[in-house]
C-alpha positions as CSV (number, residue, x, y, z in Angstrom):
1,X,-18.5,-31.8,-33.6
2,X,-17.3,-29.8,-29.9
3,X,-14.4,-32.1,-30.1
4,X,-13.5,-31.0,-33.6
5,X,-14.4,-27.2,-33.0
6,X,-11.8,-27.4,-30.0
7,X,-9.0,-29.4,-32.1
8,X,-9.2,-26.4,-35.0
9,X,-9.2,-23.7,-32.2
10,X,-5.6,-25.1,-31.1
11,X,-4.1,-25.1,-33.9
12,X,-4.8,-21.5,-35.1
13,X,-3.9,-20.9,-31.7
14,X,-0.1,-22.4,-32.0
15,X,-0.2,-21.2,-35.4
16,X,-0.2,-17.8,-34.4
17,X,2.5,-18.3,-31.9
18,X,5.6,-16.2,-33.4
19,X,8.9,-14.6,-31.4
20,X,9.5,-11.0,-32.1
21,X,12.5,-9.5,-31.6
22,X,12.5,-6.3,-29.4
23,X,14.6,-3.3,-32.1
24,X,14.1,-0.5,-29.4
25,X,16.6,1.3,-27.9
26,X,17.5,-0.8,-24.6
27,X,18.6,2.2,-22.2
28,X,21.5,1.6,-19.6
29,X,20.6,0.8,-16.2
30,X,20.1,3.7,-13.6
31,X,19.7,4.6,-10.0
32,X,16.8,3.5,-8.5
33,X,15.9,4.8,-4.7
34,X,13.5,3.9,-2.8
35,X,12.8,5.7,1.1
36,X,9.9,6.4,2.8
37,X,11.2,7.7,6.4
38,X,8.5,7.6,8.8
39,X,8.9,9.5,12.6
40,X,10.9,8.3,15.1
41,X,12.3,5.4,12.9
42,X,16.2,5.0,11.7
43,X,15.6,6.8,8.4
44,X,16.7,3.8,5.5
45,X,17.5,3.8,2.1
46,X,17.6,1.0,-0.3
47,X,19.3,1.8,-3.8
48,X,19.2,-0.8,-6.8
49,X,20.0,-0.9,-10.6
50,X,16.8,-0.6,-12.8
51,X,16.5,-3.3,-14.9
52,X,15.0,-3.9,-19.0
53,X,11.3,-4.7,-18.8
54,X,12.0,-8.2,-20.9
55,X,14.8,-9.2,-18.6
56,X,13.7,-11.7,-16.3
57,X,16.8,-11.1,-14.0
58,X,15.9,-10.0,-11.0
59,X,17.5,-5.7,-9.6
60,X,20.7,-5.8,-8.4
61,X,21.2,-4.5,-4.7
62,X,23.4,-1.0,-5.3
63,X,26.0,-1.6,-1.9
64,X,29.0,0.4,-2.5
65,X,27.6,4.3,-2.5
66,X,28.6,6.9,-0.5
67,X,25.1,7.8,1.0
68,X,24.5,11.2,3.5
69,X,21.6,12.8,4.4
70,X,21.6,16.2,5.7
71,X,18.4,17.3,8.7
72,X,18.5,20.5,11.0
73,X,22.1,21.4,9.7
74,X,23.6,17.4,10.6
75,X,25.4,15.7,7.8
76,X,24.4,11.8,8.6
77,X,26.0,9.0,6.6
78,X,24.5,5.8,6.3
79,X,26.0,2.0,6.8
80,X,25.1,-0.8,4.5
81,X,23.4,-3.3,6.0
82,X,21.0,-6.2,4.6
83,X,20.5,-3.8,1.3
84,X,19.4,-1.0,3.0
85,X,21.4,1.7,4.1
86,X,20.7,2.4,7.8
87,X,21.1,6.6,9.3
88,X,22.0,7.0,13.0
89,X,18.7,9.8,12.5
90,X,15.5,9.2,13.5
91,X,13.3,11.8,11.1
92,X,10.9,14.1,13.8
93,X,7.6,16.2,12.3
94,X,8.2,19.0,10.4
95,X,11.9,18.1,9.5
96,X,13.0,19.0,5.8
97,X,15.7,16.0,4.9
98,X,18.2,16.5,1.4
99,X,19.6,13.0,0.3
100,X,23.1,13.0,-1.6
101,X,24.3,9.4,-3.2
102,X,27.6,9.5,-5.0
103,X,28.7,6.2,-6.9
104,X,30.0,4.8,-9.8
105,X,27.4,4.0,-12.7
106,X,29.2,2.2,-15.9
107,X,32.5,3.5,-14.8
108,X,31.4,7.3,-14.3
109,X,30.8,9.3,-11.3
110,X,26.7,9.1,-11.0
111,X,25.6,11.8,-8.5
112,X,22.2,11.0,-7.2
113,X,20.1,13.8,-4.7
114,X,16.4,14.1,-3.0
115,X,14.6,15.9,-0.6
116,X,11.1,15.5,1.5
117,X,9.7,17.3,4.5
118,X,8.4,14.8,7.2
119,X,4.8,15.3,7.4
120,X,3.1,15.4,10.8
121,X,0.7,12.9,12.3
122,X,-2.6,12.6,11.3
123,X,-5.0,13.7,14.5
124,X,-8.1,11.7,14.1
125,X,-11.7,11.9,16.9
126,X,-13.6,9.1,16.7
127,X,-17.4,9.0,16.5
128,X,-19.9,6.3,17.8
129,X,-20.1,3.7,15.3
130,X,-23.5,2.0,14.0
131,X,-23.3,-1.2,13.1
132,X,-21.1,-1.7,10.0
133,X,-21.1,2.5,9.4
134,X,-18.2,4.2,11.5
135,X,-17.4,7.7,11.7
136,X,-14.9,9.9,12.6
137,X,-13.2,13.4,12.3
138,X,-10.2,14.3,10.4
139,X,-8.4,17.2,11.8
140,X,-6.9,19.0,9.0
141,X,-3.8,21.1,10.0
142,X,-4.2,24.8,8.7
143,X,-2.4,26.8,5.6
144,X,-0.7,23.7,4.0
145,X,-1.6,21.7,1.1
146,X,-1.5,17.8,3.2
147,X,-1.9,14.5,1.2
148,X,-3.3,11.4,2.5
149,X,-3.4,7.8,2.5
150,X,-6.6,5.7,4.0
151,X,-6.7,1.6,5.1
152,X,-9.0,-0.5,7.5
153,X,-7.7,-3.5,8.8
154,X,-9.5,-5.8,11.2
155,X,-8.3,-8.2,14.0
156,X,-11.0,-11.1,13.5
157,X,-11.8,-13.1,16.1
158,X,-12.5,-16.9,14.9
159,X,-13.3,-20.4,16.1
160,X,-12.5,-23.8,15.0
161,X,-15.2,-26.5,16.5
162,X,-14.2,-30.0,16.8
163,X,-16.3,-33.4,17.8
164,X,-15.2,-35.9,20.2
165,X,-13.1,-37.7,17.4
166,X,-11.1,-34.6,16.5
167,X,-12.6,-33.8,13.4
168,X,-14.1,-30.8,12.4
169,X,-17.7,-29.8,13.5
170,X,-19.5,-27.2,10.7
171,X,-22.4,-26.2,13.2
172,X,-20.8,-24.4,16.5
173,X,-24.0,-25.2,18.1
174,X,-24.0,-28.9,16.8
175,X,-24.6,-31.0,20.2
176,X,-21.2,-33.4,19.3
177,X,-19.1,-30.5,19.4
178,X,-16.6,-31.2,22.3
179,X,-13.7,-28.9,21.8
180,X,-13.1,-25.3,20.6
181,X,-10.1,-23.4,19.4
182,X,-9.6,-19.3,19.1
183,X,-7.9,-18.1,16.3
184,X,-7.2,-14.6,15.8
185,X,-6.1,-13.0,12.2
186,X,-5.4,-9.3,10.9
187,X,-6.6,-8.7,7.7
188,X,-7.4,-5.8,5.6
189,X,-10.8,-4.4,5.0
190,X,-12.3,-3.4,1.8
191,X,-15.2,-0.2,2.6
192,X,-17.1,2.5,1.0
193,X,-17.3,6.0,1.3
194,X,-19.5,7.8,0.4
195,X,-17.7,11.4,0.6
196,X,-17.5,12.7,-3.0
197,X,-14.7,14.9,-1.5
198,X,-12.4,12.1,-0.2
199,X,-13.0,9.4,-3.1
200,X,-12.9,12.0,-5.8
201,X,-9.2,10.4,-6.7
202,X,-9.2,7.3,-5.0
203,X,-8.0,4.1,-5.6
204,X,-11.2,1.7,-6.1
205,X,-12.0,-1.9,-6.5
206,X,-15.8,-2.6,-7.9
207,X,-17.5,-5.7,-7.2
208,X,-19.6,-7.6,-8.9
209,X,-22.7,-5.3,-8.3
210,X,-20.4,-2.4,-9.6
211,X,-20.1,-0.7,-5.9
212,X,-17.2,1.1,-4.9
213,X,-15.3,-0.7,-2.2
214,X,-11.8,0.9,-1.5
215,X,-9.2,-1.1,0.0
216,X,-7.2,1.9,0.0
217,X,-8.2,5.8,-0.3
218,X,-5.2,8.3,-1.5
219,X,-6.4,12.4,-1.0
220,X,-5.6,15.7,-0.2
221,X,-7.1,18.5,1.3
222,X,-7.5,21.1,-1.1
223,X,-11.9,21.1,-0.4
224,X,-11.3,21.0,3.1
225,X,-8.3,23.0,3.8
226,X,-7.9,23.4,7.8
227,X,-11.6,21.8,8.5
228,X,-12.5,19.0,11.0
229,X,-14.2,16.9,8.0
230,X,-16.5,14.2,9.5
231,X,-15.9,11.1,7.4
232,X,-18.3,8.0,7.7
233,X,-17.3,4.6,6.2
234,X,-19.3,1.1,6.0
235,X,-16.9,-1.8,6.4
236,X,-18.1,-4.6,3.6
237,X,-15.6,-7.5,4.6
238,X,-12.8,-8.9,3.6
239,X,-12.1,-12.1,1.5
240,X,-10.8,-14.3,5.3
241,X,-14.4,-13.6,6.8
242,X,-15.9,-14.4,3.6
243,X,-14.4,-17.8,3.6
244,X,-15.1,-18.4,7.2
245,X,-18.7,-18.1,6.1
246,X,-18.5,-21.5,4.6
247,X,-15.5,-23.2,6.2
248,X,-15.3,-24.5,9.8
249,X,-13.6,-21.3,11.7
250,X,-16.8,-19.5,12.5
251,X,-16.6,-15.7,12.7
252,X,-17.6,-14.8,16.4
253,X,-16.0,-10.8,16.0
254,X,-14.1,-8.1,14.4
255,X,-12.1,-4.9,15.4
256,X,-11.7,-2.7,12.8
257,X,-8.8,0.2,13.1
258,X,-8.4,2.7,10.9
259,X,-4.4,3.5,9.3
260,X,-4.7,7.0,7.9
261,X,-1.1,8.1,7.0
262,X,0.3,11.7,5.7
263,X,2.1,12.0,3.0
264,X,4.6,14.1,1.8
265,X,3.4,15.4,-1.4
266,X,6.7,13.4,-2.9
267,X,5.3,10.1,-1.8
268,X,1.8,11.2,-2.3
269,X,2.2,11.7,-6.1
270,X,4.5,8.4,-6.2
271,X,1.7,6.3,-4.3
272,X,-0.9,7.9,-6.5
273,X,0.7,7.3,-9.5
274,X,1.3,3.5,-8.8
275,X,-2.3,2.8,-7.5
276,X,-3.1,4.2,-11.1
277,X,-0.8,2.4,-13.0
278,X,-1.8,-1.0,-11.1
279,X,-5.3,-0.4,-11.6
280,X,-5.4,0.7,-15.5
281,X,-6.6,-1.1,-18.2
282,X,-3.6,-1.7,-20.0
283,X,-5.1,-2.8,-23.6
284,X,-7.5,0.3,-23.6
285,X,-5.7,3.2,-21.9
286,X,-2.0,4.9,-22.1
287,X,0.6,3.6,-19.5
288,X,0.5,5.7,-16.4
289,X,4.2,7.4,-15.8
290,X,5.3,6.3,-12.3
291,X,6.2,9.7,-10.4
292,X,9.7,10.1,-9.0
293,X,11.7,12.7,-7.4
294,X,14.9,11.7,-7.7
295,X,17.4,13.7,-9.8
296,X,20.1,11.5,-11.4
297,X,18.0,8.4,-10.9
298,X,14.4,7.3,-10.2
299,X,12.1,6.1,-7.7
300,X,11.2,8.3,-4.4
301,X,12.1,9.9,-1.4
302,X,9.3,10.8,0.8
303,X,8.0,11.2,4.4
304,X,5.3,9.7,5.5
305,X,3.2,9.9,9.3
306,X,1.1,7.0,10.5
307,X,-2.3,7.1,13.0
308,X,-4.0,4.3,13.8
309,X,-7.1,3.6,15.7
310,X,-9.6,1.9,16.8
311,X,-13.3,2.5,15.1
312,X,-15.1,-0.1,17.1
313,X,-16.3,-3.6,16.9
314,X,-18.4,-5.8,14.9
315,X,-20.0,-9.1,16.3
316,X,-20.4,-12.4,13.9
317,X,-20.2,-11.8,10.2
């Protein structure tokens, strides 16, 4: 009877199988940009032809533009180089950057512009950390709307036990162990926060017990304009210390660092936008637009500023 049951459920399955012909309006392919200049890097810009969503080509690499960016008054022009386009300019803080492509598109003279204003480094003061739960202080620069984007990564410290044989020892305090190797990974960290303020529009990922645990956190500032805001985070794991659980590398620590990055509000609203889109239900809910800021084309131009630190450290998992 279960063998027939499956043999009918196949059938209707193939039977349903049917090719349909896409009668929309197929659009012709335009500029895509894509630049996020961080400080005291060689700004870069990588252009590319968008592509139709049923074509399984892969974009085409854009390498004959005339590409300038303009900063404090300088015209820069930048080189092609392994599909980027590399600027003799290394963005500061502060700076306000215009981009002008010029091209042909289909045989006609495609102008393409941008412009971003380089955020300035996050300034972060860490508190002592309890056990999984570390805090620390975001110091929010004054009379400007800044934007923000919020990872944990961890350097895990990891050992691999072998007997006297050369194989592979579960127990690190089994007596045959003779032999021990260190391995050290960076992985990412996925964490809660319980700040209604900064996870108001995040970017979550539930679990099974339907908890919150952010991989990443997108904000702004607009509750805590100019305020030192103390934010605490618990650090649940990742999916590597998970596995080492049951494998034979044997968690022995972790350092956890936190990467908070500004955003220019260009490629805060792009970032936002794609965390959305990636995360929506796409049978239940309307398509989330991708922002851009690019006139003549799509895609984004926008600053970004990078902190890191260290939180503390976390002993066997």
């Amino acid at each position: 009877m279960q063998i027939s049951s499956v043999i009918i459920f196949c059938l209707l399955a193939a039977s349903c199988e049917k090719a349909i012909d896409f009668r929309g309006e197929e659009q012709s392919p335009r500029v895509v940009v894509v630049s996020e200049p961080e400080p005291d890097t060689n700004l870069a810009v990588r252009l590319t032809y968008s592509r139709f969503f049923l074509s399984g080509s892969r974009f085409s690499v854009i390498g004959n533009a005339d590409v300038k960016v303009v900063a404090g008054g300088v015209t820069y022009t930048g080189v092609f180089d392994d599909s980027v386009y590399v600027f003799p300019y290394s963005p500061a803080e502060g700076d306000s950057i215009s981009l002008t492509v010029r091209m042909q598109n289909g045989g006609e003279d495609t102008v393409v512009t941008a412009a971003t204003r380089m955020p300035h480094r996050p300034s972060v003061t860490v508190r002592e950390a309890v056990g999984d739960n570390f805090r620390f202080v975001l110091n929010d620069r004054p009379g400007e709307r800044n934007y923000y984007r919020m990872q944990v990564q961890s350097i895990d410290t990891t050992v691999i036990c072998y007997d006297s044989e050369g194989n592979y020892v579960y127990d690190s305090d089994d007596p045959s162990v003779v032999s021990r190797d260190t391995v050290v990974d960076t992985t990412s960290q996925f964490f809660t926060c319980s700040d209604a303020v900064i996870t108001s529009d995040a970017t979550a990922v539930l679990n099974f017990e339907g908890q919150e645990n952010y991989y990443v956190l997108i904000f702004n500032d607009e509750m805590f304009d100019g305020q030192n805001r103390e934010i605490t985070i618990k650090c649940e794991g990742n999916a590597t210390m998970e596995y080492y659980k049951s494998s034979v590398r044997k968690s022995v620590s972790s350092r956890i660092f936190l990467y908070i990055e500004a955003l220019s509000k260009e490629a805060y609203m792009y970032e936002l936008s794609r965390y959305k889109q990636q995360e929506g239900d796409i049978f239940m809910t309307e398509p989330v637009q991708v922002q851009s800021n690019i006139d003549g084309g799509i895609g984004v131009f926008g600053g970004k500023a990078t902190s890191v630190v260290e939180l503390g450290t976390v002993g066997d998992r």
